[in-house]
Gaussian input, Z-matrix of N, CA and C with variables (Angstrom, degrees):
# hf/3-21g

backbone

0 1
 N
 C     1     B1
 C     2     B2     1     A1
 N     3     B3     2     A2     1     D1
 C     4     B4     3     A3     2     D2
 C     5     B5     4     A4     3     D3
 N     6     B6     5     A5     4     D4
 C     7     B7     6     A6     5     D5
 C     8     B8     7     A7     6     D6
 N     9     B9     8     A8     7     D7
 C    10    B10     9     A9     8     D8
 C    11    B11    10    A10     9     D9
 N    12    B12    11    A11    10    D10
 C    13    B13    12    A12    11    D11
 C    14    B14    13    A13    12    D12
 N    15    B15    14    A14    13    D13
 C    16    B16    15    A15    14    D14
 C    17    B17    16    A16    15    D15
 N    18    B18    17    A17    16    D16
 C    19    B19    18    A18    17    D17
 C    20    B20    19    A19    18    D18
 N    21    B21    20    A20    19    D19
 C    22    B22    21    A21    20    D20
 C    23    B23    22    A22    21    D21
 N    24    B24    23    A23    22    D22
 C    25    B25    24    A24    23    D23
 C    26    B26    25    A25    24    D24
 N    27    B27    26    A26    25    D25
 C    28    B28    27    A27    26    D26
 C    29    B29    28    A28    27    D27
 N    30    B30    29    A29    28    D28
 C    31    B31    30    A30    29    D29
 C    32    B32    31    A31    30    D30
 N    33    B33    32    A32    31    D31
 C    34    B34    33    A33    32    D32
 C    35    B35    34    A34    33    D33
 N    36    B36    35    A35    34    D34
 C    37    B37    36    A36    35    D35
 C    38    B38    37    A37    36    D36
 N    39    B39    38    A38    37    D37
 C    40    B40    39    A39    38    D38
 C    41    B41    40    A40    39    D39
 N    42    B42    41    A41    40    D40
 C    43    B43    42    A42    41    D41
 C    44    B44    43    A43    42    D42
 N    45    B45    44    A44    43    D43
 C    46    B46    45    A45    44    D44
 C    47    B47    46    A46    45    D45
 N    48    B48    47    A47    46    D46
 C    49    B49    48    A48    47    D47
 C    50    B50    49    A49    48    D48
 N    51    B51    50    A50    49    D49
 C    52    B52    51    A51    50    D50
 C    53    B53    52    A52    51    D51
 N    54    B54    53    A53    52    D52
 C    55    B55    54    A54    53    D53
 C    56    B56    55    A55    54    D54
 N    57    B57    56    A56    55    D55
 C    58    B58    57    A57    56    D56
 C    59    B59    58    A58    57    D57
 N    60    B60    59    A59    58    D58
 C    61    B61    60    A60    59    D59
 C    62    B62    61    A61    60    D60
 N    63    B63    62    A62    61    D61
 C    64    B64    63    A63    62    D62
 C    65    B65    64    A64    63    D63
 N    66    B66    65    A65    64    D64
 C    67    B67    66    A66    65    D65
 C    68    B68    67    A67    66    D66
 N    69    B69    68    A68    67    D67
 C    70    B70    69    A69    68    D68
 C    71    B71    70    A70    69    D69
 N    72    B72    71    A71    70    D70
 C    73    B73    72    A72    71    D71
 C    74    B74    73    A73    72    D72
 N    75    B75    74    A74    73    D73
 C    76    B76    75    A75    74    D74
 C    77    B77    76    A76    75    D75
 N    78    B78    77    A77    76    D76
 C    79    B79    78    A78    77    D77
 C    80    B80    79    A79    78    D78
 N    81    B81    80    A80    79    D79
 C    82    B82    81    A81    80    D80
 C    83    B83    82    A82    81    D81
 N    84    B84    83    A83    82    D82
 C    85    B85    84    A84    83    D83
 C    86    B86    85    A85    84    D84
 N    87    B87    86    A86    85    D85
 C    88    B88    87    A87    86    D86
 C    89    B89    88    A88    87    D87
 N    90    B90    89    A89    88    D88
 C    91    B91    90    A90    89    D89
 C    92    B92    91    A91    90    D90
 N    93    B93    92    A92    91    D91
 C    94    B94    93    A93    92    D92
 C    95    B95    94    A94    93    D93
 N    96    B96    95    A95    94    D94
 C    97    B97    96    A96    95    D95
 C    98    B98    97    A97    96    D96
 N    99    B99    98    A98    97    D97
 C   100   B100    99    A99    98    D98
 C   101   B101   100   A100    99    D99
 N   102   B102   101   A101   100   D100
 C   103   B103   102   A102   101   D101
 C   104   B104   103   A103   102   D102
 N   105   B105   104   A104   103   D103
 C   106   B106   105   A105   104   D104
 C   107   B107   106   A106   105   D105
 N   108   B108   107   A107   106   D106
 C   109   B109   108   A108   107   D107
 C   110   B110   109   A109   108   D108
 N   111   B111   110   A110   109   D109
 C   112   B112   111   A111   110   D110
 C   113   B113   112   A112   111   D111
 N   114   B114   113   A113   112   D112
 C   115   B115   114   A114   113   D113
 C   116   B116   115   A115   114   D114
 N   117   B117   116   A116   115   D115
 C   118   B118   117   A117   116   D116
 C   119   B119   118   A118   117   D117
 N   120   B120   119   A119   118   D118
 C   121   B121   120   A120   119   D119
 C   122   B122   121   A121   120   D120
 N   123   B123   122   A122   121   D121
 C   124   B124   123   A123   122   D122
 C   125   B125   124   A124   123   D123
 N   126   B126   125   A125   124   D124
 C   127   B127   126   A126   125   D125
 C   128   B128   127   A127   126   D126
 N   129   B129   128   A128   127   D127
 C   130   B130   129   A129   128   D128
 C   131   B131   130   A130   129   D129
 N   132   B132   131   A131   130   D130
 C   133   B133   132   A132   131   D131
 C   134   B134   133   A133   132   D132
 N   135   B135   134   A134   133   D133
 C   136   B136   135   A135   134   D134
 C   137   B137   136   A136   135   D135
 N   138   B138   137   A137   136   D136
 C   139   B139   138   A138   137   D137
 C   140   B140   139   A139   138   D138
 N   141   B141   140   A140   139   D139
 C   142   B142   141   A141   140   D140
 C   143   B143   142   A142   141   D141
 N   144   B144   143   A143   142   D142
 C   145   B145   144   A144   143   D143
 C   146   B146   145   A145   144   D144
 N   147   B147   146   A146   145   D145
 C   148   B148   147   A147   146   D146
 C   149   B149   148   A148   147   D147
 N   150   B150   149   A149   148   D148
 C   151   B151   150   A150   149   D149
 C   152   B152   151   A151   150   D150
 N   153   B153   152   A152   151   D151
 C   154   B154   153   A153   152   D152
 C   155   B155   154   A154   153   D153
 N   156   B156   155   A155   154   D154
 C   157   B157   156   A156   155   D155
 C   158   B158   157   A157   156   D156
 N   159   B159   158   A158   157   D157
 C   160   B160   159   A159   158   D158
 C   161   B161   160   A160   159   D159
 N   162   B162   161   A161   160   D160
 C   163   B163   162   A162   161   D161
 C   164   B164   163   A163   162   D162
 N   165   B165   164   A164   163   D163
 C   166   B166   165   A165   164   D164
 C   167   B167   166   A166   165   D165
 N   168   B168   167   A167   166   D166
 C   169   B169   168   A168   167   D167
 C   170   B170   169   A169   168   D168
 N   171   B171   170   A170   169   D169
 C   172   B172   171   A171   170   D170
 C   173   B173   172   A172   171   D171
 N   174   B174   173   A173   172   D172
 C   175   B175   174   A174   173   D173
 C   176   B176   175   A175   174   D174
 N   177   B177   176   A176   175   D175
 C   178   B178   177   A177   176   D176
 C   179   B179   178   A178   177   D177
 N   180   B180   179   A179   178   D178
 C   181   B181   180   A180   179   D179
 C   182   B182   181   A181   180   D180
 N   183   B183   182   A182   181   D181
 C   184   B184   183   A183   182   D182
 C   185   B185   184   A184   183   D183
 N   186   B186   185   A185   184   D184
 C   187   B187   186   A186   185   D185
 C   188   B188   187   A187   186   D186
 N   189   B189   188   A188   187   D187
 C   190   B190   189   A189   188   D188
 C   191   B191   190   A190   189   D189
 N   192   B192   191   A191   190   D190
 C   193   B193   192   A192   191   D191
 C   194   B194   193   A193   192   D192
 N   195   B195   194   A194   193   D193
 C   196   B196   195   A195   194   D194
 C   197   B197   196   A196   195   D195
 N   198   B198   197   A197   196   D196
 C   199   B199   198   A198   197   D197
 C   200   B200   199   A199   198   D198
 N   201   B201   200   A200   199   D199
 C   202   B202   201   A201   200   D200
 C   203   B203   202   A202   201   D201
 N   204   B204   203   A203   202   D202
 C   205   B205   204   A204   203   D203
 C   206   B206   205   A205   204   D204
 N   207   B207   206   A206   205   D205
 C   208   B208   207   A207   206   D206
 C   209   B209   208   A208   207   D207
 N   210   B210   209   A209   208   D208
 C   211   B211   210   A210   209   D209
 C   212   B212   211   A211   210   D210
 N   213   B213   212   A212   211   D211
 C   214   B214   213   A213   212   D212
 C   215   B215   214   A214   213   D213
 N   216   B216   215   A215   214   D214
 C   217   B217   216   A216   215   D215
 C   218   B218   217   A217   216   D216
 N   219   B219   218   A218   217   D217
 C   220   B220   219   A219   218   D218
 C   221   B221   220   A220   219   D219
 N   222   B222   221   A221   220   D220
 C   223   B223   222   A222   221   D221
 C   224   B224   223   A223   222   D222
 N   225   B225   224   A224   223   D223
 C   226   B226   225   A225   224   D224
 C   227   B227   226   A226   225   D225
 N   228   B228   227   A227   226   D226
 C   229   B229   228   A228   227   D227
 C   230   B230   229   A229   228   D228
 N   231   B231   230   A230   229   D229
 C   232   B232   231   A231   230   D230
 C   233   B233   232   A232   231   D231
 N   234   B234   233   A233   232   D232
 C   235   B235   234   A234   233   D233
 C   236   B236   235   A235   234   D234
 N   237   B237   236   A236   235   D235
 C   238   B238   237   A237   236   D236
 C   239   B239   238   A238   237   D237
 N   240   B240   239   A239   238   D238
 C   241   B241   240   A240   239   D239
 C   242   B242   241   A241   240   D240
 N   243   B243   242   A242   241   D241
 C   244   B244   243   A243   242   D242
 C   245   B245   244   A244   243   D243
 N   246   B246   245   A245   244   D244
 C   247   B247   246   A246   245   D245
 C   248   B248   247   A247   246   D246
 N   249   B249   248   A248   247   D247
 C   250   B250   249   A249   248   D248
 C   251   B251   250   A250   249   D249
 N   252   B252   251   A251   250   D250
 C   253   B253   252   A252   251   D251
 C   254   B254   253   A253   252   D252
 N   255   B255   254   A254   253   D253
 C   256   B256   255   A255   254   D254
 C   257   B257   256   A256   255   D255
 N   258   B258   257   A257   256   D256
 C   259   B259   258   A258   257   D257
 C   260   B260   259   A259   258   D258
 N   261   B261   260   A260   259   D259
 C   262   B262   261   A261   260   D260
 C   263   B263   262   A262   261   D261
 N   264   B264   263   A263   262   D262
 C   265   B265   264   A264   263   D263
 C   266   B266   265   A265   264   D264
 N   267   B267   266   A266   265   D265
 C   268   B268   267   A267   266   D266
 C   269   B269   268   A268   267   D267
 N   270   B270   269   A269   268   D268
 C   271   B271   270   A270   269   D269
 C   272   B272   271   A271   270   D270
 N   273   B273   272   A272   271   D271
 C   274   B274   273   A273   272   D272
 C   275   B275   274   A274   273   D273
 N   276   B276   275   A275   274   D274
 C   277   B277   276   A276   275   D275
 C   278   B278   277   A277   276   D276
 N   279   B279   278   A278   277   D277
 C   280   B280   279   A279   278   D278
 C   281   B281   280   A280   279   D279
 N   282   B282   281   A281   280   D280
 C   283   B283   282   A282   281   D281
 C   284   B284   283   A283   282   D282
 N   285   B285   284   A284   283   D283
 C   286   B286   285   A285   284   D284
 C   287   B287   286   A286   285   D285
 N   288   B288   287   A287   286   D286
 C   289   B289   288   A288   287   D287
 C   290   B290   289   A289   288   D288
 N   291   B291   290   A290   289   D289
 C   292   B292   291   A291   290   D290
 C   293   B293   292   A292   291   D291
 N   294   B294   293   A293   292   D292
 C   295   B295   294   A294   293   D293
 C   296   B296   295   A295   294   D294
 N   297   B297   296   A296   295   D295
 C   298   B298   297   A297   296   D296
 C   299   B299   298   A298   297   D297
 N   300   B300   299   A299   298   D298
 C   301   B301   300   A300   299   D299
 C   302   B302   301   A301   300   D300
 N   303   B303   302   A302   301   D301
 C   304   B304   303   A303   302   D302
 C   305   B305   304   A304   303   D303
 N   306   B306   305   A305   304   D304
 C   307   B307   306   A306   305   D305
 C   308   B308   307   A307   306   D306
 N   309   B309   308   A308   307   D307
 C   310   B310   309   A309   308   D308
 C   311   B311   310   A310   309   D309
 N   312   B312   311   A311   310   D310
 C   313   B313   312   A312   311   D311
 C   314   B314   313   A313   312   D312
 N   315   B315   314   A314   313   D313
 C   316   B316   315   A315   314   D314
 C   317   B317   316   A316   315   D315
 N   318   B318   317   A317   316   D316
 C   319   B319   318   A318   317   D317
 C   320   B320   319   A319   318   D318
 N   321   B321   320   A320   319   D319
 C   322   B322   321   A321   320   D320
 C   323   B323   322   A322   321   D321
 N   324   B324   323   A323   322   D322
 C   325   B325   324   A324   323   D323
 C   326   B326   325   A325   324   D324
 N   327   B327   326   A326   325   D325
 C   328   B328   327   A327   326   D326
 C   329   B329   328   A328   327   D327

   B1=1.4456
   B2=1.5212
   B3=1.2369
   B4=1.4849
   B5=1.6825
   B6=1.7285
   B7=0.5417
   B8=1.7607
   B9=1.2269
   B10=1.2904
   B11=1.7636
   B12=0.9578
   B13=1.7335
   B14=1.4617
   B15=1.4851
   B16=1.9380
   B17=1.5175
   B18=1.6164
   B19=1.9804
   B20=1.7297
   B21=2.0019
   B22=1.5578
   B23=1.2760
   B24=1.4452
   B25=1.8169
   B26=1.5362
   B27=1.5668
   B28=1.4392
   B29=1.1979
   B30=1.6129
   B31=1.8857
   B32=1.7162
   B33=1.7667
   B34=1.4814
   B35=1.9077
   B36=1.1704
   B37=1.3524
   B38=1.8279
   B39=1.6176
   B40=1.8166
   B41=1.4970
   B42=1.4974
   B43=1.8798
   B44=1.6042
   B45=0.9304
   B46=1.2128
   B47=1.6231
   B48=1.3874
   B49=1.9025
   B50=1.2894
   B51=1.4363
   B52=1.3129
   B53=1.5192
   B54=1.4573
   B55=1.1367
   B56=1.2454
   B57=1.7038
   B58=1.7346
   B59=1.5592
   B60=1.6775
   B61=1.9521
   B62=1.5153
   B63=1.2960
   B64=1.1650
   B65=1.7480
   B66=1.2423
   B67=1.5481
   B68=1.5981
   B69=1.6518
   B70=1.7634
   B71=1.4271
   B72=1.3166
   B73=1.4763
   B74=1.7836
   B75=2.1854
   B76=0.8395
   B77=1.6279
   B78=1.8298
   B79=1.8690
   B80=1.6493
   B81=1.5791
   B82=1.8226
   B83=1.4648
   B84=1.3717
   B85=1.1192
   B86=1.3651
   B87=1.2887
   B88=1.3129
   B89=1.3062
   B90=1.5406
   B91=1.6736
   B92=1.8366
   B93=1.2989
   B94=1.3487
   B95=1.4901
   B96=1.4539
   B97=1.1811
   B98=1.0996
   B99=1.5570
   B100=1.1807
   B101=1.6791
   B102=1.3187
   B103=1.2659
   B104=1.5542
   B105=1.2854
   B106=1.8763
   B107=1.4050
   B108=0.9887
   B109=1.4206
   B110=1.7439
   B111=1.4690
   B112=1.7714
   B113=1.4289
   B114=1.8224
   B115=0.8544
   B116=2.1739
   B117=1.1320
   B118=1.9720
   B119=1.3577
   B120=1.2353
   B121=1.6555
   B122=1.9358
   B123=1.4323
   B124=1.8933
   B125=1.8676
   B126=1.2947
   B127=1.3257
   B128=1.8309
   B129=1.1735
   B130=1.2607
   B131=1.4063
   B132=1.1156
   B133=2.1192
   B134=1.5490
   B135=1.2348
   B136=1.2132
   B137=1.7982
   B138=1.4765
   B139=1.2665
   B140=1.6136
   B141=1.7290
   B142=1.3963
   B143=2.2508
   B144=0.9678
   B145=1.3360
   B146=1.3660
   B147=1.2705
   B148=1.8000
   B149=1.5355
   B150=1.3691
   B151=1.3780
   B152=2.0410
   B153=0.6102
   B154=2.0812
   B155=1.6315
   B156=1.3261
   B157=1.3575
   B158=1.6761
   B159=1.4107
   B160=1.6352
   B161=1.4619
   B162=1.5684
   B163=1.3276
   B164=2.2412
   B165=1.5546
   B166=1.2436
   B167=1.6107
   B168=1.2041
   B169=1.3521
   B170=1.5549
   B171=1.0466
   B172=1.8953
   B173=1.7794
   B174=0.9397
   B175=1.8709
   B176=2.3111
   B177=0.9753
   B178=2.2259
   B179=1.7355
   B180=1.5695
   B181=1.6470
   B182=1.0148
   B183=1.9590
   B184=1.0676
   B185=1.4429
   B186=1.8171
   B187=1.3540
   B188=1.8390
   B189=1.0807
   B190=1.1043
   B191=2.0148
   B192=1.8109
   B193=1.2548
   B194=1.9010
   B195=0.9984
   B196=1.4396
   B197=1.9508
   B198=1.2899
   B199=1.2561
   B200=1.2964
   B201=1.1308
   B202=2.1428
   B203=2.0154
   B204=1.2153
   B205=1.5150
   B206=1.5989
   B207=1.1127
   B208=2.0387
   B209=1.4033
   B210=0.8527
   B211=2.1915
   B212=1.5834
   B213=1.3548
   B214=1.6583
   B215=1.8605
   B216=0.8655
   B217=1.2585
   B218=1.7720
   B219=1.1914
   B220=1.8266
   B221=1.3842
   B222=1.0926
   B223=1.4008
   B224=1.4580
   B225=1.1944
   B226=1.5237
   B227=1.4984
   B228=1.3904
   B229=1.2555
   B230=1.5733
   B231=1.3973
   B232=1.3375
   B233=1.7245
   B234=1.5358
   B235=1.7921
   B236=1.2556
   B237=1.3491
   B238=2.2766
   B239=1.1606
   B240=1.9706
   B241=1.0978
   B242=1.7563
   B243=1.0685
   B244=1.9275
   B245=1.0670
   B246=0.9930
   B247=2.0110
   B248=1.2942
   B249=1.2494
   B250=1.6148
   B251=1.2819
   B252=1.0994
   B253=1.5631
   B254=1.1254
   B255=1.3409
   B256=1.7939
   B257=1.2896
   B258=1.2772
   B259=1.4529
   B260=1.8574
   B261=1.5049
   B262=1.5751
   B263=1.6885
   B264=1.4567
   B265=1.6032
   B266=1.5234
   B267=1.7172
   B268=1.2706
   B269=1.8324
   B270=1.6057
   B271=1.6529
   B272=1.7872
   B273=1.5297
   B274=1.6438
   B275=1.8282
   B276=1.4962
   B277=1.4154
   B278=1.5503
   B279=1.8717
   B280=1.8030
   B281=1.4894
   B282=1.2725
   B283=1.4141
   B284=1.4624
   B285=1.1181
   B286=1.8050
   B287=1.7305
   B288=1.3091
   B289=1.5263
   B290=1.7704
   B291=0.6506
   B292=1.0881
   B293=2.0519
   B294=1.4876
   B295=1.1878
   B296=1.7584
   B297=1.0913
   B298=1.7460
   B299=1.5705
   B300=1.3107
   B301=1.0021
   B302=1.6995
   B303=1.6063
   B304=1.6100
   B305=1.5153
   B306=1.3068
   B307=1.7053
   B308=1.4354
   B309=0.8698
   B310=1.6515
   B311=2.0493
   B312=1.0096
   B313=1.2248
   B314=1.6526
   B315=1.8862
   B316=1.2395
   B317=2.0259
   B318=1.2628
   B319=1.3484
   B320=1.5505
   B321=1.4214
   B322=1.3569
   B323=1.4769
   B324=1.3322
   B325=1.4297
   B326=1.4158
   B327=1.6565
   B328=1.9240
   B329=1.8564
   A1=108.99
   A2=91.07
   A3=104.37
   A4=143.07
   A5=147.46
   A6=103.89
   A7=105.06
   A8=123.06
   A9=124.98
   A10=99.47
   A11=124.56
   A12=120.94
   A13=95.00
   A14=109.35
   A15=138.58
   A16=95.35
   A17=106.91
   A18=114.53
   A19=55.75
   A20=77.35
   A21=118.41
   A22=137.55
   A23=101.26
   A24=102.73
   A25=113.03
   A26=96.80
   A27=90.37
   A28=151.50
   A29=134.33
   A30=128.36
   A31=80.82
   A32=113.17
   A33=123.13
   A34=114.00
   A35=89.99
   A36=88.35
   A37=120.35
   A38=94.21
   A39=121.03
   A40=76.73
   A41=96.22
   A42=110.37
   A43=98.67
   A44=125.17
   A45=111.18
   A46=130.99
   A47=108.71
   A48=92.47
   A49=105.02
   A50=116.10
   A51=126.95
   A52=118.45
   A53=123.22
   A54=129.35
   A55=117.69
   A56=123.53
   A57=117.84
   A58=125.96
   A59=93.72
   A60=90.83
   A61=83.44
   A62=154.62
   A63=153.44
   A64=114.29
   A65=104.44
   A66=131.61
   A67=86.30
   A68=105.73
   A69=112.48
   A70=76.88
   A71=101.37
   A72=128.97
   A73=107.98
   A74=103.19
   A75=72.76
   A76=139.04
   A77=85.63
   A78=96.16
   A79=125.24
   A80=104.80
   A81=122.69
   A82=84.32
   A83=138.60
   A84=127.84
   A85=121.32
   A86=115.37
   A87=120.55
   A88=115.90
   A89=109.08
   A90=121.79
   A91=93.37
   A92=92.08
   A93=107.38
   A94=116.64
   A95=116.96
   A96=134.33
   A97=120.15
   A98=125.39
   A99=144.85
   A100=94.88
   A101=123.81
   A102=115.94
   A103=124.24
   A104=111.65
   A105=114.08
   A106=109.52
   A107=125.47
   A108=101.49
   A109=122.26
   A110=97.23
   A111=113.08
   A112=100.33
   A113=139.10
   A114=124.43
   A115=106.33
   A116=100.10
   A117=93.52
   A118=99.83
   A119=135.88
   A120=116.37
   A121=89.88
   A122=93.41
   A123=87.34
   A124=98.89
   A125=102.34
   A126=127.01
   A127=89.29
   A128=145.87
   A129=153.81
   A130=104.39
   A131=129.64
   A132=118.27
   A133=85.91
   A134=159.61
   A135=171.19
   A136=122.95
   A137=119.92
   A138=132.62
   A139=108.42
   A140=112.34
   A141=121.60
   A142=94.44
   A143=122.77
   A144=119.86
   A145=123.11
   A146=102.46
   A147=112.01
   A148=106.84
   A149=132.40
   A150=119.75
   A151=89.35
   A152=87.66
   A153=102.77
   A154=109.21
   A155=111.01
   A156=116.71
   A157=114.92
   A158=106.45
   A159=103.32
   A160=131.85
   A161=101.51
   A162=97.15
   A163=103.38
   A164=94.04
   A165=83.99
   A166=109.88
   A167=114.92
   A168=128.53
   A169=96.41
   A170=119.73
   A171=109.88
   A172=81.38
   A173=118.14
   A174=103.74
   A175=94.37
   A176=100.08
   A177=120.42
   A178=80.97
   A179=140.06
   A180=99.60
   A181=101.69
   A182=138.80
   A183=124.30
   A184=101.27
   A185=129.58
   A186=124.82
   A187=113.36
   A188=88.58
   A189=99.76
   A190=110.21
   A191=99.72
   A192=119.47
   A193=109.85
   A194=105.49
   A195=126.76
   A196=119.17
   A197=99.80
   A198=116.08
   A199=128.50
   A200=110.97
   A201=97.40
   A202=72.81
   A203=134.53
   A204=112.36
   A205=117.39
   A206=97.81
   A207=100.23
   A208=112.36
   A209=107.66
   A210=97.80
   A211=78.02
   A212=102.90
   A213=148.94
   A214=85.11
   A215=149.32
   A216=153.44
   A217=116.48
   A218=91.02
   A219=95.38
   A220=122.22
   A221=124.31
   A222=134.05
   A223=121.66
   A224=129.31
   A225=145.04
   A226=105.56
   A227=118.91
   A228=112.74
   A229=100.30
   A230=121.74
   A231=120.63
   A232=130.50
   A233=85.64
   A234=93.75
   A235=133.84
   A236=96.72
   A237=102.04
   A238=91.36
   A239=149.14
   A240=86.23
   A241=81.02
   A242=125.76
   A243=108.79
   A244=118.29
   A245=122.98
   A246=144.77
   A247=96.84
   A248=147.17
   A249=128.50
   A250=123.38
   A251=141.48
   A252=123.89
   A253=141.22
   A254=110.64
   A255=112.91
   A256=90.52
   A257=162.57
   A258=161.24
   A259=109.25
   A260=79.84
   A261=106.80
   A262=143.28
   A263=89.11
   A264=124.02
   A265=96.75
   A266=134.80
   A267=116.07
   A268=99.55
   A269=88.32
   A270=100.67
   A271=130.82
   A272=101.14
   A273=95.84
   A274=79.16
   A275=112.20
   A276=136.72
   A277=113.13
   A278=89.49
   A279=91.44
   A280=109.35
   A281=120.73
   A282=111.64
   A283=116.09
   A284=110.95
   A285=114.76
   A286=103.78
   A287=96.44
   A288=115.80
   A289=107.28
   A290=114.23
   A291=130.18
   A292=124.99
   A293=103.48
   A294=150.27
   A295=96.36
   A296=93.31
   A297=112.35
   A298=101.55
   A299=151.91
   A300=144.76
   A301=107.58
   A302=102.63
   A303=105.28
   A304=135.59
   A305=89.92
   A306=102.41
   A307=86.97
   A308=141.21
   A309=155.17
   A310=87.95
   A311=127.84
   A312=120.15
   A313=135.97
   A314=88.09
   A315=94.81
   A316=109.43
   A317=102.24
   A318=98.08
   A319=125.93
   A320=114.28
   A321=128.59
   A322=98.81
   A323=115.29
   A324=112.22
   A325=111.70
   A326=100.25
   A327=101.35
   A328=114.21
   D1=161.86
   D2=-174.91
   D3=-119.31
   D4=76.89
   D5=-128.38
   D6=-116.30
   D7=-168.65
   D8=-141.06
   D9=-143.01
   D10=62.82
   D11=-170.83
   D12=-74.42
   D13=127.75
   D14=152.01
   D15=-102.36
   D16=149.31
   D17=179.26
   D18=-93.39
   D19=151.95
   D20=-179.24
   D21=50.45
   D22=1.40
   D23=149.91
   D24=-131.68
   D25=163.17
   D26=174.59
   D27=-67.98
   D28=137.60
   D29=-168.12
   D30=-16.99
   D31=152.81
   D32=128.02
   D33=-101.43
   D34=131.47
   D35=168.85
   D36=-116.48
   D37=142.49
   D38=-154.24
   D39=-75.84
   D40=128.54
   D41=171.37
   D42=-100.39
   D43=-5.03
   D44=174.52
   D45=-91.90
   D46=149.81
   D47=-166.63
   D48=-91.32
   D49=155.31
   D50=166.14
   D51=-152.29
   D52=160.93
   D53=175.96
   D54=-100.21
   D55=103.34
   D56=175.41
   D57=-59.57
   D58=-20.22
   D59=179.60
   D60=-65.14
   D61=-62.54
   D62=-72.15
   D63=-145.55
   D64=-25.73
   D65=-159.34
   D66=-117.09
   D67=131.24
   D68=-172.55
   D69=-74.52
   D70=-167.86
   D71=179.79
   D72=-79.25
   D73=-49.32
   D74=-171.61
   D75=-98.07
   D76=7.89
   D77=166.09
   D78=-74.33
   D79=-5.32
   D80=167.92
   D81=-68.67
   D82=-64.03
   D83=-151.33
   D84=-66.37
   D85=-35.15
   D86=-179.06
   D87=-84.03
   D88=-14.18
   D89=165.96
   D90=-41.20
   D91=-73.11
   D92=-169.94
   D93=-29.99
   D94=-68.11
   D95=174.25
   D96=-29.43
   D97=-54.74
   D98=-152.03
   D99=-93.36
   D100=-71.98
   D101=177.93
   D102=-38.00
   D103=-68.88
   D104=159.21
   D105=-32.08
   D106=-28.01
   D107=-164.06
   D108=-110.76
   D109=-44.85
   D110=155.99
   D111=-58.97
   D112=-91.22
   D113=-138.03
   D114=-77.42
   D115=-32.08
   D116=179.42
   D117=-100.12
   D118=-12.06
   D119=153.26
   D120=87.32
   D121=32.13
   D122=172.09
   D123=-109.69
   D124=164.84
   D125=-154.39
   D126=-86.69
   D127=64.17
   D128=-162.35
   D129=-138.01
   D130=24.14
   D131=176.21
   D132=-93.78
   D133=34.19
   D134=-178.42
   D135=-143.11
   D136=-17.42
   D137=-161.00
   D138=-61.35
   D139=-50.55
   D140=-163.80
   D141=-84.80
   D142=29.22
   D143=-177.22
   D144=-76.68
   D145=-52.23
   D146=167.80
   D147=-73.07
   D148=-0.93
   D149=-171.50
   D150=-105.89
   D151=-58.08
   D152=167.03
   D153=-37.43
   D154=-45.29
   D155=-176.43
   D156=-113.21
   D157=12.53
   D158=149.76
   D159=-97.96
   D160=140.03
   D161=-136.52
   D162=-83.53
   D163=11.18
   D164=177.44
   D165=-93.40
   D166=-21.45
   D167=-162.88
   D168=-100.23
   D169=9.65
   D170=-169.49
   D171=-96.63
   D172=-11.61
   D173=-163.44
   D174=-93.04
   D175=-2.48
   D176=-167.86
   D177=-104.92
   D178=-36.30
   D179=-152.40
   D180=-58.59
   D181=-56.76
   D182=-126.09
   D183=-100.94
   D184=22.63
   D185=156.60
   D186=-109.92
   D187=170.80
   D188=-161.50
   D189=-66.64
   D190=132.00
   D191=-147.29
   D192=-47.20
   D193=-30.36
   D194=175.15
   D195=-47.45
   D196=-45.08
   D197=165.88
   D198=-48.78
   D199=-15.26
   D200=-169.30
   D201=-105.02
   D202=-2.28
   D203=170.78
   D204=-101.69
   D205=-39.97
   D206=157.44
   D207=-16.44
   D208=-86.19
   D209=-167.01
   D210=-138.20
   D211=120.27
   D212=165.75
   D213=-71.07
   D214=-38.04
   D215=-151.76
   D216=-102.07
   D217=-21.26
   D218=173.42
   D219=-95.85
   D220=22.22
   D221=150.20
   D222=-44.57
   D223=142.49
   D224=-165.34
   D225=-94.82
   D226=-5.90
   D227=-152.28
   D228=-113.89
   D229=156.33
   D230=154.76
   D231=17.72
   D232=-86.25
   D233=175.88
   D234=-57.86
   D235=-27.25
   D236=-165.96
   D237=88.42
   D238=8.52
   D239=-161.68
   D240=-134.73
   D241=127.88
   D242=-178.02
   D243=-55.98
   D244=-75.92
   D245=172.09
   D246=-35.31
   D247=-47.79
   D248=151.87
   D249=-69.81
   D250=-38.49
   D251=132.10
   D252=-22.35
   D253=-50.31
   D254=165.84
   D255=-68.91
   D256=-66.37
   D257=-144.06
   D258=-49.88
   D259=-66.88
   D260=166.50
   D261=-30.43
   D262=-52.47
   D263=-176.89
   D264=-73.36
   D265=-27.35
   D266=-173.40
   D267=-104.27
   D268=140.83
   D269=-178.11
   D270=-63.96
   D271=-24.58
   D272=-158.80
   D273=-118.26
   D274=155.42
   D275=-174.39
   D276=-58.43
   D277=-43.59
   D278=176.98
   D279=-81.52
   D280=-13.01
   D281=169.79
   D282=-83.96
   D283=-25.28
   D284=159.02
   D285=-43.57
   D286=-88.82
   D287=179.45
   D288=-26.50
   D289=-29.44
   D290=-161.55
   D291=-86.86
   D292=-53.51
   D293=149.66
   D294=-36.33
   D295=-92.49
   D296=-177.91
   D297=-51.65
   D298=-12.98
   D299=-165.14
   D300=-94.76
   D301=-59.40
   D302=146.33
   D303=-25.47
   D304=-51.27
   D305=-165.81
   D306=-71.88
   D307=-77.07
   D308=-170.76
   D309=-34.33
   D310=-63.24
   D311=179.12
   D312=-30.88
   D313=-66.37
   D314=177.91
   D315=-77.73
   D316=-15.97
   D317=174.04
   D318=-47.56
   D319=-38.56
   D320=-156.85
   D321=-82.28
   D322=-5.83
   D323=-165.72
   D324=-124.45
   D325=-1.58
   D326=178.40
   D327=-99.55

């Protein structure tokens, strides 16, 4: 399962099964999307957008979702480190916060 944190309502969790070795990143994402939004009727067909359109993580959708957590350390970029790279790459604080809030989501579930 999968879960999906909004501030002020409760985790939803994805009833549907999937495989993270197996499932790109960015069909995990739309897992997401799609479940939140058909089955709890929350405003989420938009949620995975800033993760889709960051430009460190756009090169991770089309492998399998599991991968950008494997080695935090094989990043191309500067730091060594991805997940601070993806952090990095977005400009405004609440989109940080924000960014990382996702990641922390689908993390708990790969």
């Amino acid at each position: 399962m999968a879960d999906i944190s909004k501030a002020g309502t409760q985790t939803y969790m994805v009833e549907g099964s999937y495989d993270p070795s197996k499932m790109t990143l960015s069909e995990f994402i739309e897992l997401f999307e799609k479940e939140s939004t058909e089955k709890a009727g929350r405003q989420n067909t938009n949620w995975g957008n800033s993760l889709r359109k960051n430009p460190v993580l756009k090169e991770y959708l089309n492998q399998p979702a599991i991968k950008i957590f494997e080695n935090k350390e094989s990043s191309k970029r500067e730091s060594g480190n991805l997940l601070k790279d993806v952090q990095d790459a977005v400009k405004s604080d609440s989109g940080k916060s924000g960014i990382q809030s996702k990641i922390r989501s689908i993390k708990k579930y790969l």
